[in-house]
N, C-alpha and C positions, 0 to 999 in steps of 0.2 A: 120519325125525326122530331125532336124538342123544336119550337118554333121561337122559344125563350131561351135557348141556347147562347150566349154571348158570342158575338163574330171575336176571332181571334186577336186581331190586332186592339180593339176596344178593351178584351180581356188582358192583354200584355199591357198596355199603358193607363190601365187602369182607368177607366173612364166611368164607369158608376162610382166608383168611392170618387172620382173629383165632378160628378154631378155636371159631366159635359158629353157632346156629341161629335158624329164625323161633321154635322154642316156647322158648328160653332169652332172647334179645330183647323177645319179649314179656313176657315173666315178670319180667324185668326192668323191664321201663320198665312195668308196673301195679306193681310192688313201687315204685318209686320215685316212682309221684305217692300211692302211698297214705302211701307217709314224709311227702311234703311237703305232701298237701292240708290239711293242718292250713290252711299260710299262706292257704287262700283265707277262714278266718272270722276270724282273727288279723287279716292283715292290714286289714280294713276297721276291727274294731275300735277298732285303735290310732289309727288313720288319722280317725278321725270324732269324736277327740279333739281336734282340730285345728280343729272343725267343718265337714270334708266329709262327702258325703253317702256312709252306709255301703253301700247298693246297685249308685252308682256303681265305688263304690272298689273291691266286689266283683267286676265287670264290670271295669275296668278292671286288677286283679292276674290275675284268667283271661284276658286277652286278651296282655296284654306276654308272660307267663309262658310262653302258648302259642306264644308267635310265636320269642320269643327264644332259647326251647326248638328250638324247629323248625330255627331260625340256627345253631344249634350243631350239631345233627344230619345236618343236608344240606351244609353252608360243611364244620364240621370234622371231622364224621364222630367225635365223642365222645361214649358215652352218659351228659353231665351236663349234667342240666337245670338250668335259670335261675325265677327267681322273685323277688319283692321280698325285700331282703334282712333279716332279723332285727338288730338295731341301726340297720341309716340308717333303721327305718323309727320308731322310739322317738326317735332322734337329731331327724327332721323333726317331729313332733309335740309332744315334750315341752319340747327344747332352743330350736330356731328359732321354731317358731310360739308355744308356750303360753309359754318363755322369754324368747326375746328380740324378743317382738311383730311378728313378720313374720308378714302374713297368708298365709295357705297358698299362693294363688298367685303370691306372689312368694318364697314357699319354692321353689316345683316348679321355678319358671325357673330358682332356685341349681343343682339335680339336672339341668336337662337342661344348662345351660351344662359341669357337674362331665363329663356323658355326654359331649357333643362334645368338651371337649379330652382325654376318654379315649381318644375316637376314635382324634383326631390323632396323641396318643401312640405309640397301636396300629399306627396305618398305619404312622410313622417309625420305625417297631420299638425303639422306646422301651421300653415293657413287655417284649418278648420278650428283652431285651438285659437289663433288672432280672432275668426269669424265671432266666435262664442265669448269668447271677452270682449268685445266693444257694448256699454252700456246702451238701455233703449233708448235713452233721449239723441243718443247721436246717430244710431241705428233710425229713429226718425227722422233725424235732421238730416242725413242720404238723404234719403227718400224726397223730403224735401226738396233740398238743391239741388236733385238731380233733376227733380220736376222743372223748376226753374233754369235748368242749366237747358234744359228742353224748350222749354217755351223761350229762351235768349234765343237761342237755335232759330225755332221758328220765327220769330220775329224780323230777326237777321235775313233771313233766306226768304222773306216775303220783304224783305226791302223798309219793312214798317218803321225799323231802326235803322242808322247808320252810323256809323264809327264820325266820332265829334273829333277833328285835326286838334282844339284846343282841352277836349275832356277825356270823355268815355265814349258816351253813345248821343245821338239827338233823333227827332223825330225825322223820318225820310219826305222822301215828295209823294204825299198825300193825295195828288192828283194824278199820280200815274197809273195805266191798268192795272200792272203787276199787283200795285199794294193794292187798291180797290179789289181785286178778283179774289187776294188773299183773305182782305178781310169780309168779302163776303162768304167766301167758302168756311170762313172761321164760325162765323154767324149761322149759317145752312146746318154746319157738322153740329156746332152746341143744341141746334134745334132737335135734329134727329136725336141727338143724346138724353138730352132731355125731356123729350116726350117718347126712348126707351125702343125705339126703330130699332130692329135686327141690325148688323151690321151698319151700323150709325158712321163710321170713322172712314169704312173701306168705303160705303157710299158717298160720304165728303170729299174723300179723295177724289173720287171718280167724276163726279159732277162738278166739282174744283177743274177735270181736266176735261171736261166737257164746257165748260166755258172759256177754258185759255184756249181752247183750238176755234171757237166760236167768234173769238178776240184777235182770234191772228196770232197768237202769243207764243203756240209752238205749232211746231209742222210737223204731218210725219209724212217720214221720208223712207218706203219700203219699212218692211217687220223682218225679214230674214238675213243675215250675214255668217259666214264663216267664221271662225275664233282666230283672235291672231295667232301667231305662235312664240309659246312661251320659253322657248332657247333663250333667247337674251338675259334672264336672269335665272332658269333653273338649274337650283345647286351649284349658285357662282357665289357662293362665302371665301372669303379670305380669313385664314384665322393667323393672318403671318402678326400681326403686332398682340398677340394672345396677352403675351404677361408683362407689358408695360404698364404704366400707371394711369396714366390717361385711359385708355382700353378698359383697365380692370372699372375706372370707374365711372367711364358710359355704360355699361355693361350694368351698374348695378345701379344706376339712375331707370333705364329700361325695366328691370327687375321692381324698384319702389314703385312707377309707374302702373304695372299690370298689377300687379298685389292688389293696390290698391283703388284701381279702377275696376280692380275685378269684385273685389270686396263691397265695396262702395254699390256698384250695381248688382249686385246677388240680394243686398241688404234690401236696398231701396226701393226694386224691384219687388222682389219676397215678401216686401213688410205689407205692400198694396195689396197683391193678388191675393195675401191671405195664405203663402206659404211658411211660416214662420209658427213654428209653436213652441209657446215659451221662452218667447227671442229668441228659437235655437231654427237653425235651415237644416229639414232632413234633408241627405243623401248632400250634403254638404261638398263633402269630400271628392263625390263623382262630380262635382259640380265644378269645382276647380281643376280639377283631374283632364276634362274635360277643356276650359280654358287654357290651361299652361299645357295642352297637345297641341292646341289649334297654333299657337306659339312657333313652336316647334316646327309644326307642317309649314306655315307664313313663310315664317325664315326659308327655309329648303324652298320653296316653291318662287319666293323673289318677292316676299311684301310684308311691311313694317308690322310691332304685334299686332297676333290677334284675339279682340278680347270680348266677357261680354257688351252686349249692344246693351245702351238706355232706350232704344227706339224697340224693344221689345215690349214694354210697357202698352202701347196701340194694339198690339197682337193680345194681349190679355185682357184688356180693358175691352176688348172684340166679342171676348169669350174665351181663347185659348187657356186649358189649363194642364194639359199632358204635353209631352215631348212629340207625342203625332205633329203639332201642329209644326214643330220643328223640321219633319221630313216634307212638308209643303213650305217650307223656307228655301231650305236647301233646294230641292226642287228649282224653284226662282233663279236660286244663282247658278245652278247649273244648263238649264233654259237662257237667261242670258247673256251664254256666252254665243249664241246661236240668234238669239233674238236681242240683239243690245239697239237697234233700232225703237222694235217696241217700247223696250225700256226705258230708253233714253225720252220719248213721247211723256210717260207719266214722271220718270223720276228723275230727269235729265233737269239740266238750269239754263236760263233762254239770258242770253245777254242783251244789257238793256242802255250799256253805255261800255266806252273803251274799256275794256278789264273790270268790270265789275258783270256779274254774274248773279242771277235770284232764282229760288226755285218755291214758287209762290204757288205751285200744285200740291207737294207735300207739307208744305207750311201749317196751314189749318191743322191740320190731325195733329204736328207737333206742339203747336198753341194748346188745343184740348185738353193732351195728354197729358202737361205740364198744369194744366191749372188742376186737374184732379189728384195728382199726386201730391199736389201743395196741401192737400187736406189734412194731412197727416202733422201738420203745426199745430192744430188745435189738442194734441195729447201730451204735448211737451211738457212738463211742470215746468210753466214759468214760475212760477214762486218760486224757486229756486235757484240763484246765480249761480252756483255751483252747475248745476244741468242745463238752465235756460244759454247762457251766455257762450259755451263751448257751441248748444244746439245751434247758436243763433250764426255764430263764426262759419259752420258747417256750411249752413243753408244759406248765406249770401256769399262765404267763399266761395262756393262751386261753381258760381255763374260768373260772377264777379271775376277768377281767375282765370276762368274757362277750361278748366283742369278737376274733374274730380279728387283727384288726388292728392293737389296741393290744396282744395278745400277739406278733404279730412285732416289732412295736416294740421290745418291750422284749429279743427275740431277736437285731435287725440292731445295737442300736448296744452293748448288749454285748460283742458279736460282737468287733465295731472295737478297742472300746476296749482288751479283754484283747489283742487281738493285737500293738496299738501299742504296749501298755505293757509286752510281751513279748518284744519283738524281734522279731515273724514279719509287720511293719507289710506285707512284701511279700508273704503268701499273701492277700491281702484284695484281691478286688478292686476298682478304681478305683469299680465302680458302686455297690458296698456303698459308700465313705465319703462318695458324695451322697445314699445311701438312709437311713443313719444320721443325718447333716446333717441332711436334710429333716425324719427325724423329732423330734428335737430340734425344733425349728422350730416344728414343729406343737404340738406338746406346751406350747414356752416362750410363742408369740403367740398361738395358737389354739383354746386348749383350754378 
């Protein structure tokens, strides 16, 4: 027997040509659902505002999360997991349902209809053909504001900031554990990074949660439970208001959102880890393919889209560079449905006053992750308004709106505009001025 033989799974996800192994993959993909397990108590929360049922919804974000995760890993062979996405899932609840009186399940049926003609899109290679037109400077400027739109996240969730009643944001109470623990752990994690420690990010985490329990700050309470049960929202779509005007155009507000949260994080993502050759993303197309299923499954299953994670970035900056590390994500979410006690230990949010909530264990690895991906401003051609100024909209819209989506907005028609009114109408291409168009559109009927 060959001793030099490639173990099979190594061999299928290609793991010599991307220069990784089984302990850097796994390290990866637990660094990456402990980034993103927040959304399994998040998202029911928000979602039960709506008045669904919070156990389903919790059961029903672990199971899309896991599956769509898994679609991406084995279909495209990338390690970025999928999960409900942060905005459509505020957008469903507070806009459509508590807003404009649409009951939840004819909310869901807007998001799977949004899911199918993403589909469609996806097959027609629609999306992969938008992916491949967007210029690099905004292709950078993603990448960017997603960092930032990460490290907002984290700052938030470590309490360091707080929403200002007369502005934006101000500094929080500086004396509290929570932020104290954060910013240590912030501090602990850059050290490990920096002086190049195996697992630098998962070990932050961990010793982040090795001093809130040290602190009193979270308790755990048993590791084992039963899964709720997910009746109360599986495959309850209403599609009775299908082809009214309102309907058609939540329906395609959901749709501009995953596009382009999805796009936006493939890019910004991809351009970090060094997937990207010739600003072009191989296997593209599984990549989205992938995305607008996990869609699809959400809806059926009882929970707002689902799309890629930005909090995948920790899992690669781990080490993760195949889709393996995917199937130890998924893993995660399927595990806690069984063990959400555990979970809730590390990636749970401990309340620190009446309705306000921080999760000041995951914070740190958010902070890191977001200042590293900021490095990507220094490729920009600033000498150039034409590039620099779109980049620059990009990269503080994203945070600034808290919406990926509506910071590429305001990055694509930018874009357009300077170059038209510049003379260089012809470095644009044709699919930016239906992508600008579009968002205009959106923005003037839809918004």
């Amino acid at each position: 027997m060959n001793n030099h033989t490639p173990n099979p799974l190594a061999r299928f996800f290609g793991f010599a040509e991307q220069h990784t192994t089984f302990r850097r993959e796994i390290a990866g993909g637990a660094t990456t659902f402990l980034a993103m397990s927040y959304i399994i108590f998040l998202q029911p929360a928000v979602l039960s505002q709506a008045g669904m049922d919070f156990g389903a919804v919790m059961v029903a974000t672990c199971l899309s999360s896991a599956l769509a995760t898994l679609i991406m890993g084995l279909y495209a062979n990338y390690p970025i997991a999928l999960a409900p996405g942060m905005g459509e899932n505020y957008f469903f609840a507070l806009s459509v349902v508590l807003g404009m009186g649409f009951t939840w399940p004819e909310a869901m049926s807007a998001i799977f209809y949004g899911g199918v003609f993403f589909l469609l899109l996806t097959i027609l290679g629609v999306r992969e053909a938008i992916l491949n037109a967007v210029p690099d400077s905004l292709k950078l400027a993603m990448g960017v504001g997603i960092g930032l739109f990460i490290a907002v996240i984290g700052l938030a969730n470590a309490g360091i900031i707080i929403k200002n009643p007369g502005g934006l944001v101000q500094l929080g109470n500086v004396t509290s554990s929570p932020v104290w623990l954060a910013l240590a752990g912030t501090m602990l994690t850059a050290v490990f990074a920096a002086r190049k420690v195996p697992g630098a990010i998962l070990l932050g985490i961990l010793a982040t949660a090795g001093g809130a329990l040290a602190l009193g700050l979270i308790h755990g309470r048993g590791f084992v439970s039963l899964p709720p049960s997910i009746a109360p929202t599986l495959f309850k779509l209403d599609f009775t208001p299908t082809f009214t005007f309102q309907f058609i155009s939540v329906a395609i507000v959901f749709l501009f959102m995953d596009v382009f949260d999805t796009i936006g994080t493939l890019i910004g993502v991809s351009e970090r880890a060094g997937f990207l050759k010739d600003g072009r993303l191989p296997r593209a197309g599984r990549a989205m393919i992938a995305d607008a299923t996990g869609t699809v499954i959400g809806a059926l299953l009882g929970t707002s889209t689902v799309t890629s994670f930005i909090e995948s970035f920790a899992g690669i900056e781990q080490g993760a560079r195949t889709g393996f590390s995917n199937l130890i994500v998924a893993a995660g979410f399927f595990l806690a449905l069984f063990f959400a006690p555990l979970v809730a230990l590390v990636g749970g949010s401990i309340e620190v006053a009446e309705g306000v909530r921080l999760s000041p264990v995951t914070a740190p690895a958010l902070i890191i992750v977001g200042s590293l991906m900021a490095g990507a401003m220094t490729r920009v051609h600033w000498n150039d308004m034409t590039e620099s100024v779109p980049a620059f909209l990009t990269m503080i819209g994203i945070p600034l709106t808290f919406s990926v989506s509506d910071g590429l907005a305001l990055g694509f028609v930018s874009f357009v505009i300077l170059k038209v009114a510049t003379g260089k109408a012809r470095e644009v291409h044709w699919i930016m001025y239906l992508v600008a168009a579009f968002c205009l559109a959106r923005y003037s009927f839809f918004a």
